[in-house]
GUDRENKOL-547811 format. One record per atom (N, C-alpha, C, O): residue number from 0; residue in one letter; x, y, z. Coordinates in steps of 0.02 Angstrom, whole numbers, padded with zeros to 5 digits, always signed. Example, Ala and Ser with C-alpha at 12.3 -4.5 7.8 and 13.67 -1.06 7.14 Angstrom:
REM GUDRENKOL-547811
+------+------+--------+--------+--------+
| nuke | lonu |     c1 |     c2 |     c3 |
+------+------+--------+--------+--------+
|    0 |    A | +00660 | -00284 | +00390 |
|    0 |    A | +00615 | -00225 | +00390 |
|    0 |    A | +00660 | -00165 | +00390 |
|    0 |    A | +00712 | -00166 | +00423 |
|    1 |    S | +00642 | -00112 | +00354 |
|    1 |    S | +00684 | -00053 | +00357 |
|    1 |    S | +00645 | +00002 | +00394 |
|    1 |    S | +00670 | +00057 | +00402 |
+------+------+--------+--------+--------+
REM end
This chain:
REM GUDRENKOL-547811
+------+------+--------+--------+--------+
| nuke | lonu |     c1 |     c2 |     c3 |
+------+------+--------+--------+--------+
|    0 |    X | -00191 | -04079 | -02590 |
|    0 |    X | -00213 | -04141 | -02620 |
|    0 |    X | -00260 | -04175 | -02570 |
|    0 |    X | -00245 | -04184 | -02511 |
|    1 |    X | -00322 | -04195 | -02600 |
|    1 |    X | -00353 | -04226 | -02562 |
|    1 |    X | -00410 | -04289 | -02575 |
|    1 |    X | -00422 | -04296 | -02635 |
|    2 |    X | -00440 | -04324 | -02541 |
|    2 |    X | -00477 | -04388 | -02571 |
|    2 |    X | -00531 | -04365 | -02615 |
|    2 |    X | -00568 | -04322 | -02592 |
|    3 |    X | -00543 | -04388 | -02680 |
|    3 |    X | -00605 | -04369 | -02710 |
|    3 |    X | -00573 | -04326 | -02751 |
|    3 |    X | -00609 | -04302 | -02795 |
|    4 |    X | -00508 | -04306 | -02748 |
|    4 |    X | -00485 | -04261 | -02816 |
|    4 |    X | -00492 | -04289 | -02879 |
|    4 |    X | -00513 | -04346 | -02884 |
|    5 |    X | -00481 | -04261 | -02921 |
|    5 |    X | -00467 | -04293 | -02999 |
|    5 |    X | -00382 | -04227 | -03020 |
|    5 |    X | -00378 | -04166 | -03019 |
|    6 |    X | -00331 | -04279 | -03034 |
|    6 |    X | -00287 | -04265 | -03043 |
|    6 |    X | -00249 | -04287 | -03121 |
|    6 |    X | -00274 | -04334 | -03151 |
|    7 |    X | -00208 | -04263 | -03143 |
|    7 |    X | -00203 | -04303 | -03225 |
|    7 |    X | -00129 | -04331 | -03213 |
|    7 |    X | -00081 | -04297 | -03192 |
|    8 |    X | -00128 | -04402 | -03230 |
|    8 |    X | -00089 | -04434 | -03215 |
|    8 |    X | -00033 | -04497 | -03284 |
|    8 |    X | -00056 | -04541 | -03321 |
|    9 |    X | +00007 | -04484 | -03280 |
|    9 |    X | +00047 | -04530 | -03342 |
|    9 |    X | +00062 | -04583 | -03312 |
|    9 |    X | +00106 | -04598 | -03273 |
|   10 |    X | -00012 | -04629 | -03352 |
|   10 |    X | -00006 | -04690 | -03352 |
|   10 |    X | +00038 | -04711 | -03405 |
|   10 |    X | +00063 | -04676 | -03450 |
|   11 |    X | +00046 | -04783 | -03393 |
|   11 |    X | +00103 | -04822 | -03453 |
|   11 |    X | +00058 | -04811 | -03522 |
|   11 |    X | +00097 | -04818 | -03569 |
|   12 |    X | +00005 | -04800 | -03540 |
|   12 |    X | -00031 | -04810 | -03599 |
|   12 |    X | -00056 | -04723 | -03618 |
|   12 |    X | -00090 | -04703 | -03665 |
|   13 |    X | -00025 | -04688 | -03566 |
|   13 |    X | -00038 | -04613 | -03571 |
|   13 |    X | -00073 | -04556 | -03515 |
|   13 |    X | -00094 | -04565 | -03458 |
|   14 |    X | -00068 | -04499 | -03553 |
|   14 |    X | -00094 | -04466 | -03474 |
|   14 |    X | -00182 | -04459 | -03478 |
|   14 |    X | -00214 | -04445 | -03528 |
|   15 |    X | -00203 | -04471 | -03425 |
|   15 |    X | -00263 | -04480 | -03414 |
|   15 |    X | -00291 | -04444 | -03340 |
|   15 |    X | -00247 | -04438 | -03297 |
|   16 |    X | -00363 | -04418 | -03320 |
|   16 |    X | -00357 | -04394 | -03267 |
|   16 |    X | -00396 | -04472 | -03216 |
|   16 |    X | -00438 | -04515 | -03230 |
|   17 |    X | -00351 | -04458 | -03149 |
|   17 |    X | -00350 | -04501 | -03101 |
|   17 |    X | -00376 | -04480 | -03039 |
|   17 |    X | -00348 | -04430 | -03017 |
|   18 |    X | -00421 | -04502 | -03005 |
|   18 |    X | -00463 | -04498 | -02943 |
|   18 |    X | -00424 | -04531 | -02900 |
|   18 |    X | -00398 | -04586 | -02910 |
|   19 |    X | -00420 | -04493 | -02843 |
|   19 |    X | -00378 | -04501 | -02785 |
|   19 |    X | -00419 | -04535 | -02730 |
|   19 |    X | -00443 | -04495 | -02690 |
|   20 |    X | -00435 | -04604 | -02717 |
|   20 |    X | -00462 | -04645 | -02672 |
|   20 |    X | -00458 | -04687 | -02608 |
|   20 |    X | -00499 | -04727 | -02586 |
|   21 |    X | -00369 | -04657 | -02571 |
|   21 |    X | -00340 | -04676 | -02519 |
|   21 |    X | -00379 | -04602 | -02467 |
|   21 |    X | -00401 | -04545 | -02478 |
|   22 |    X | -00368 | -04645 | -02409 |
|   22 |    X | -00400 | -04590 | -02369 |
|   22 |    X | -00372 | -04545 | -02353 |
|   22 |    X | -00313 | -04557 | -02365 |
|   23 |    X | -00378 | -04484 | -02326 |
|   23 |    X | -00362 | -04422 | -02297 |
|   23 |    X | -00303 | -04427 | -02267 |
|   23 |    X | -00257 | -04405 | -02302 |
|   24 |    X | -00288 | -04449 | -02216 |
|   24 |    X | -00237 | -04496 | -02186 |
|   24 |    X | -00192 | -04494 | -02225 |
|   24 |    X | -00158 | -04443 | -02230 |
|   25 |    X | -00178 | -04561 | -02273 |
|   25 |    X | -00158 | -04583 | -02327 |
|   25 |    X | -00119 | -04519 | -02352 |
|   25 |    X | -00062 | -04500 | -02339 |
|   26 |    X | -00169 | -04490 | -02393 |
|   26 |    X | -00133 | -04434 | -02430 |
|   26 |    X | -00092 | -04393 | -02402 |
|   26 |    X | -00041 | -04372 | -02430 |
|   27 |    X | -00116 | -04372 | -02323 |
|   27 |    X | -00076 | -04334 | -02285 |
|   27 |    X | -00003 | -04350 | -02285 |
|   27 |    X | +00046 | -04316 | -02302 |
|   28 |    X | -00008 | -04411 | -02264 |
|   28 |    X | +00069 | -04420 | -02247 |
|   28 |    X | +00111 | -04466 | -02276 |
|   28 |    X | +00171 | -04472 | -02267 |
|   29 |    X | +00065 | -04507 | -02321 |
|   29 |    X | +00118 | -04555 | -02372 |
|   29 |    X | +00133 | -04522 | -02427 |
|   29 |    X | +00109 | -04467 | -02441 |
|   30 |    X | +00186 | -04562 | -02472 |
|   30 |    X | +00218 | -04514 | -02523 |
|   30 |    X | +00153 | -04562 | -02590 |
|   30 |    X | +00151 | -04539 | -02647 |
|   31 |    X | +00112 | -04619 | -02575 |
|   31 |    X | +00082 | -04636 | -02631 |
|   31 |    X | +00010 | -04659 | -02615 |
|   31 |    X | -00004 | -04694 | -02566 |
|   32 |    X | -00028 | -04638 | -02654 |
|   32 |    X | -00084 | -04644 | -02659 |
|   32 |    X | -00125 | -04700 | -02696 |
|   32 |    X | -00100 | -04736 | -02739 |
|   33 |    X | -00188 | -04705 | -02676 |
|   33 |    X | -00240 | -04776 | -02744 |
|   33 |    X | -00269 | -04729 | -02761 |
|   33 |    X | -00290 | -04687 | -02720 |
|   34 |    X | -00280 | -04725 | -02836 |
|   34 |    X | -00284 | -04681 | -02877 |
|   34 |    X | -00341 | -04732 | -02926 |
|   34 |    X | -00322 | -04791 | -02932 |
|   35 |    X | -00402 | -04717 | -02958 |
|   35 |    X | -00448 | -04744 | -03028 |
|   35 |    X | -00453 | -04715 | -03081 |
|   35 |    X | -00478 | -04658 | -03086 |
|   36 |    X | -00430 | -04750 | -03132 |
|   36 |    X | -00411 | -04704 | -03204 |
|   36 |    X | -00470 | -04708 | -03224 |
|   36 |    X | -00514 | -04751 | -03219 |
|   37 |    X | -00463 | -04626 | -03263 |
|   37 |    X | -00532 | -04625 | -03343 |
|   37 |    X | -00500 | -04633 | -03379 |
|   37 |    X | -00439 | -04641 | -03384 |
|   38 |    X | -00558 | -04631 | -03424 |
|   38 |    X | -00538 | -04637 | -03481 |
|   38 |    X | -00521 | -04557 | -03513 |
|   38 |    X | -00550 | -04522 | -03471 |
|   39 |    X | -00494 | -04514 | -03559 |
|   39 |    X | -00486 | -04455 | -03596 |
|   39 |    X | -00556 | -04458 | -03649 |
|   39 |    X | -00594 | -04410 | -03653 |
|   40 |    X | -00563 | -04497 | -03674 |
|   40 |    X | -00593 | -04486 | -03741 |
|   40 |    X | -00673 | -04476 | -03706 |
|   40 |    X | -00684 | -04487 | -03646 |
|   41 |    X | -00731 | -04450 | -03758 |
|   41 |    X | -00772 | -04432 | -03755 |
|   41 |    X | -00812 | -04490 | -03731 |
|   41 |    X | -00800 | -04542 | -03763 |
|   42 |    X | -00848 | -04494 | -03691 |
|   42 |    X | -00902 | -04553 | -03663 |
|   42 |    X | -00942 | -04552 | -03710 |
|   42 |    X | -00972 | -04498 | -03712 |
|   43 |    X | -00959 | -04603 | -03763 |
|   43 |    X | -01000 | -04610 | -03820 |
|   43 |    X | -01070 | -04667 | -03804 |
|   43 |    X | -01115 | -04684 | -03843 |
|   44 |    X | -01059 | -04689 | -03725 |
|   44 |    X | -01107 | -04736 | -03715 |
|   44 |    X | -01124 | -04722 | -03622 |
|   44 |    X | -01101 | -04677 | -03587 |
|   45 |    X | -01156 | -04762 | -03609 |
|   45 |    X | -01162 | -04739 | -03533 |
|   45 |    X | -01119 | -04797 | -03500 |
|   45 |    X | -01097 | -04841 | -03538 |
|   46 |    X | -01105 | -04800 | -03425 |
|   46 |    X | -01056 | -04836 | -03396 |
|   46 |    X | -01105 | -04904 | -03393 |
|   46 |    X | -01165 | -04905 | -03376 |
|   47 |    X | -01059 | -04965 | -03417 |
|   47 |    X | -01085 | -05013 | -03407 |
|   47 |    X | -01035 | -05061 | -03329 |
|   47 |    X | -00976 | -05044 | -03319 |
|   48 |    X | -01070 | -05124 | -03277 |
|   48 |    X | -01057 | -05150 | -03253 |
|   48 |    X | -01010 | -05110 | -03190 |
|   48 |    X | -01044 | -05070 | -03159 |
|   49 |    X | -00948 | -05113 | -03171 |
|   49 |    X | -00932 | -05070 | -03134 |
|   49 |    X | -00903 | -05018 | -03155 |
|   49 |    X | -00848 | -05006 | -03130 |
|   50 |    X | -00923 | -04984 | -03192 |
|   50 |    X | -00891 | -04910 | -03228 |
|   50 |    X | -00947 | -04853 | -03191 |
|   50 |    X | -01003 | -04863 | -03167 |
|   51 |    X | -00913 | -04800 | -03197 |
|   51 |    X | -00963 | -04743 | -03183 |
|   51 |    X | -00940 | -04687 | -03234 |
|   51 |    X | -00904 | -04687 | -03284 |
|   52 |    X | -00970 | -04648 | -03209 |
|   52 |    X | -00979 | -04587 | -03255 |
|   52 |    X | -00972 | -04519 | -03232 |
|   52 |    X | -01013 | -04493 | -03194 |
|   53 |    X | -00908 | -04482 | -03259 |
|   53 |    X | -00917 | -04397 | -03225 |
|   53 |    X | -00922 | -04355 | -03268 |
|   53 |    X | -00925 | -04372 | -03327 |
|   54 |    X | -00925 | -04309 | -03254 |
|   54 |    X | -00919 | -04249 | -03309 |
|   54 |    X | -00900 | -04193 | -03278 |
|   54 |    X | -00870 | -04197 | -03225 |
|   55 |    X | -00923 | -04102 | -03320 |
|   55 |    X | -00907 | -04052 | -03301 |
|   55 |    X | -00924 | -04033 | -03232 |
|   55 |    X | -00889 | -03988 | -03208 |
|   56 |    X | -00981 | -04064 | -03188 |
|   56 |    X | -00992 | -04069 | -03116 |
|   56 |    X | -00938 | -04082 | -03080 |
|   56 |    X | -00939 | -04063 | -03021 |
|   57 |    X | -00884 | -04113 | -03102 |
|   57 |    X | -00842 | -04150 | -03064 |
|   57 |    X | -00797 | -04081 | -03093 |
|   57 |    X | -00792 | -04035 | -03052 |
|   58 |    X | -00764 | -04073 | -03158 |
|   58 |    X | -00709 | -04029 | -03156 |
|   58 |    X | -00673 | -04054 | -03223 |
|   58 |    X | -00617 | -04037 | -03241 |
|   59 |    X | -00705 | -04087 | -03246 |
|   59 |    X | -00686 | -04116 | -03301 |
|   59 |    X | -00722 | -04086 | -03358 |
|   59 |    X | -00777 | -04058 | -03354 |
|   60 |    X | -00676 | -04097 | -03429 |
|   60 |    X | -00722 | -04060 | -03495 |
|   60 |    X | -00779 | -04079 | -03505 |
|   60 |    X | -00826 | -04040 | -03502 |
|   61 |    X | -00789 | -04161 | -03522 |
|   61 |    X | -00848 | -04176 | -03555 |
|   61 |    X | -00840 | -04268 | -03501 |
|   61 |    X | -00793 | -04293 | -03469 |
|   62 |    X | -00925 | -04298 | -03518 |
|   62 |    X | -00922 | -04341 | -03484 |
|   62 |    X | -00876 | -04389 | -03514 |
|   62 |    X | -00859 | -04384 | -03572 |
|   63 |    X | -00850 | -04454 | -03460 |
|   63 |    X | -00793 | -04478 | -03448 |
|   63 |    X | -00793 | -04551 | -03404 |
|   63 |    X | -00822 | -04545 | -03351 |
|   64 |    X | -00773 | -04601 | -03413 |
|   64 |    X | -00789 | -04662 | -03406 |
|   64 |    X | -00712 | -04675 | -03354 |
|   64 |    X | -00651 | -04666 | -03363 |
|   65 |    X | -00764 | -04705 | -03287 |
|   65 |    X | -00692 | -04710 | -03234 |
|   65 |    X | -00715 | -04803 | -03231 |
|   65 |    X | -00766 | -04837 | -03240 |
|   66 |    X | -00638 | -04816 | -03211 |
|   66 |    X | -00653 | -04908 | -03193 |
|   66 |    X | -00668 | -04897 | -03130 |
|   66 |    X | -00642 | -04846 | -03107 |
|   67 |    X | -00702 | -04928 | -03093 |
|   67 |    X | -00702 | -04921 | -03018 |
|   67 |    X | -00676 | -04984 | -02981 |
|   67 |    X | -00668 | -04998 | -02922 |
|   68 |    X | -00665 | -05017 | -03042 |
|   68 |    X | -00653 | -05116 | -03013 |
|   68 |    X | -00587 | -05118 | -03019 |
|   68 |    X | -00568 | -05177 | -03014 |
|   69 |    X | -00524 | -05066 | -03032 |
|   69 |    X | -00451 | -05071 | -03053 |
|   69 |    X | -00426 | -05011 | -03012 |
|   69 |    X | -00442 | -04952 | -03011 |
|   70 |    X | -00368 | -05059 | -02970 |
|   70 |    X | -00350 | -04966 | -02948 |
|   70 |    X | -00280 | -05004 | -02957 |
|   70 |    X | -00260 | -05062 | -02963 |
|   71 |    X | -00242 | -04915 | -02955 |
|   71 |    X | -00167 | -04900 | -02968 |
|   71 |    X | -00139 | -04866 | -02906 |
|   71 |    X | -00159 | -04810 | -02890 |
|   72 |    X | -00091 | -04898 | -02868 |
|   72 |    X | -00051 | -04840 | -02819 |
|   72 |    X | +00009 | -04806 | -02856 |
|   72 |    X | +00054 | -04831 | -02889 |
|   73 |    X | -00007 | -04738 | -02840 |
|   73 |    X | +00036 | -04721 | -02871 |
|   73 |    X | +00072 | -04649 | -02845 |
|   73 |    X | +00046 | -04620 | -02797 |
|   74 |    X | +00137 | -04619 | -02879 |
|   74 |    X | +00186 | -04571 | -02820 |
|   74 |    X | +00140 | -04503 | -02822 |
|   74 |    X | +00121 | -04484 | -02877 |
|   75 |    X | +00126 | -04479 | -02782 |
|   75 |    X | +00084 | -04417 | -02765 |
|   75 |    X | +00121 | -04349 | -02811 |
|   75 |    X | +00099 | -04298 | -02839 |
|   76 |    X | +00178 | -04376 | -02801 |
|   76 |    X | +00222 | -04312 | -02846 |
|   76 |    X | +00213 | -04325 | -02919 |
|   76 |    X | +00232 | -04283 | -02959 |
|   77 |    X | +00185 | -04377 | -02936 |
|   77 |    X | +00184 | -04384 | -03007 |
|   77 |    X | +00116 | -04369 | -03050 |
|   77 |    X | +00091 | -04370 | -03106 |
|   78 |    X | +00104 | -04351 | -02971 |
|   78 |    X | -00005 | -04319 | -02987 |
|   78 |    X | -00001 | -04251 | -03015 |
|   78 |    X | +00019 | -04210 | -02975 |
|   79 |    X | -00012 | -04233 | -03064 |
|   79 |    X | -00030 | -04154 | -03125 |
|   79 |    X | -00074 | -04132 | -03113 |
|   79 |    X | -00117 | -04174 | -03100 |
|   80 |    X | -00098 | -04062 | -03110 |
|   80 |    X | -00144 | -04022 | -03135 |
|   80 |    X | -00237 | -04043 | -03117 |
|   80 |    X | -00284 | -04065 | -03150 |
|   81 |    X | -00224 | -04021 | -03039 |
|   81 |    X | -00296 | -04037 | -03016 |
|   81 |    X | -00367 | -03997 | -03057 |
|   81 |    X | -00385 | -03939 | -03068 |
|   82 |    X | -00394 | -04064 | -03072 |
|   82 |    X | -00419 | -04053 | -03113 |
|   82 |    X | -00521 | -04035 | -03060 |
|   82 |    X | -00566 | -03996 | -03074 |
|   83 |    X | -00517 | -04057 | -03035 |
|   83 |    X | -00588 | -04040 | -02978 |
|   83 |    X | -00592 | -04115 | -02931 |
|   83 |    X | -00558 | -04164 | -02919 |
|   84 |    X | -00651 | -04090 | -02917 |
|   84 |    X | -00679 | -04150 | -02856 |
|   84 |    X | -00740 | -04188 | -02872 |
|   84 |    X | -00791 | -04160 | -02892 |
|   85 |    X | -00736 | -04259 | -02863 |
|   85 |    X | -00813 | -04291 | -02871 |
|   85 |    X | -00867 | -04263 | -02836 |
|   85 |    X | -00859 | -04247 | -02777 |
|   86 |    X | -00914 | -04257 | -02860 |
|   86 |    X | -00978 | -04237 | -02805 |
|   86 |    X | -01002 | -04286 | -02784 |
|   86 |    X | -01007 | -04342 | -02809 |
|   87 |    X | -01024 | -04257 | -02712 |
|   87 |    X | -01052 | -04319 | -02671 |
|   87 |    X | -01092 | -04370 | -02676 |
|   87 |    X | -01103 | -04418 | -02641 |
|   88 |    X | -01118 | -04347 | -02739 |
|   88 |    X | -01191 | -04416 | -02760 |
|   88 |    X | -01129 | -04439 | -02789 |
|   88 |    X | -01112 | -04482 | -02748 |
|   89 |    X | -01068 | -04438 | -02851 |
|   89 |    X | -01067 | -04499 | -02878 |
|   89 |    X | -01032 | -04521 | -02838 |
|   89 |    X | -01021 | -04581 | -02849 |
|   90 |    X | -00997 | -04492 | -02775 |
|   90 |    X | -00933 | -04531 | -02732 |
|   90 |    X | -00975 | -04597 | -02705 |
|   90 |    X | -00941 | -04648 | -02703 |
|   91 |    X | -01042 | -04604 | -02683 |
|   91 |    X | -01090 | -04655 | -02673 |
|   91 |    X | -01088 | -04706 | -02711 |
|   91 |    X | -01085 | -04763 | -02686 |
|   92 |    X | -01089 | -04695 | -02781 |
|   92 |    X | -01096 | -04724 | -02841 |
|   92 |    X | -01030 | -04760 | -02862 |
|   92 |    X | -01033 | -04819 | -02879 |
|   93 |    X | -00979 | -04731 | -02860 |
|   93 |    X | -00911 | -04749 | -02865 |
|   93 |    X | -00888 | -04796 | -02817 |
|   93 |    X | -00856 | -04844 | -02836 |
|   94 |    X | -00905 | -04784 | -02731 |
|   94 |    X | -00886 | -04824 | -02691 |
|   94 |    X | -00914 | -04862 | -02684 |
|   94 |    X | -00884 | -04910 | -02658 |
|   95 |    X | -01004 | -04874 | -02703 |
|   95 |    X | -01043 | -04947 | -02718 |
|   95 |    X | -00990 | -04985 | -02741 |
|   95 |    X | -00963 | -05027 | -02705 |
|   96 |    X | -00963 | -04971 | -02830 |
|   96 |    X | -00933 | -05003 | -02864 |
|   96 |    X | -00869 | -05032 | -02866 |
|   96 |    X | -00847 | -05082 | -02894 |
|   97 |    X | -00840 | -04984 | -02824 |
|   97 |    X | -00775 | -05021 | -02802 |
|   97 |    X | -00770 | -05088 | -02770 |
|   97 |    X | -00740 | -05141 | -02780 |
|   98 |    X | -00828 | -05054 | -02710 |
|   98 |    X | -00814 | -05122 | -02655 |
|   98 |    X | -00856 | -05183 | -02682 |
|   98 |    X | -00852 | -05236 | -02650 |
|   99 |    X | -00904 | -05178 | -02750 |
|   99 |    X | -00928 | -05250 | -02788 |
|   99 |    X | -00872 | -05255 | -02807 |
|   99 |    X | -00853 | -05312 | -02796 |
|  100 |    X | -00814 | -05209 | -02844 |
|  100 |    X | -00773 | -05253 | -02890 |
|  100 |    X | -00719 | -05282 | -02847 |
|  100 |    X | -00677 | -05318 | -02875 |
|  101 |    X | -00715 | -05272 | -02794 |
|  101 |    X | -00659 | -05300 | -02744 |
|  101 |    X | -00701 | -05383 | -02729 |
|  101 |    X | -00665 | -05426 | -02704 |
|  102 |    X | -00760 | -05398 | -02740 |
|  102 |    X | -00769 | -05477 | -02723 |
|  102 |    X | -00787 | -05497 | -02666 |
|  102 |    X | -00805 | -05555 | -02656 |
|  103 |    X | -00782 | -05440 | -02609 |
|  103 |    X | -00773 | -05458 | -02533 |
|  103 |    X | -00866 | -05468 | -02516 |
|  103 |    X | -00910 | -05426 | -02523 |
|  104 |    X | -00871 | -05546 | -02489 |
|  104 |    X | -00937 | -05545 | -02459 |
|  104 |    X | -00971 | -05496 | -02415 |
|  104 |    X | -01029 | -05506 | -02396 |
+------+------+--------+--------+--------+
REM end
């Protein structure tokens, strides 16, 4: 397991695949991780505001709408079926968006 995975994960609203965003560290040796949910369903529009966008590049079926402004910690053992890795251009793109949606000057 490692940062930048995409893992499928049962959220309260269902299973969905989840990007693993605690650091290396982190994953190594804690039992829980910050994790950014997609969405499952088919991306029918492009990512608006802090959303991004992956697809079969990443390891995923079809493109796919991640929040980047909401994260979840969550038990590493409860992470399913690695699903691939972000590529390095959108990890740029993703971590722009995070750290706007965190607010921090």
């Amino acid at each position: 397991m490692k940062p930048w995975e995409i893992w499928d994960y049962e959220f309260p609203w269902g299973r969905h695949p989840a990007i693993i965003v605690s650091s290396e560290l982190r994953v190594e040796r804690k039992s829980h991780v910050v994790v950014l949910s997609c969405s499952t369903q088919r991306a029918t529009r492009d990512a608006i505001g802090l959303e991004a966008v992956v697809d079969k590049d990443d390891g995923l079926d079809w493109k796919t709408i991640v929040r980047c402004d909401l994260f979840y910690t969550v038990p590493k053992a409860d992470l399913k079926n690695c699903r691939g890795r972000i590529t390095f251009e959108r990890r740029r793109d993703i971590q722009r968006k995070m750290f706007n949606g965190l607010a921090m000057p």
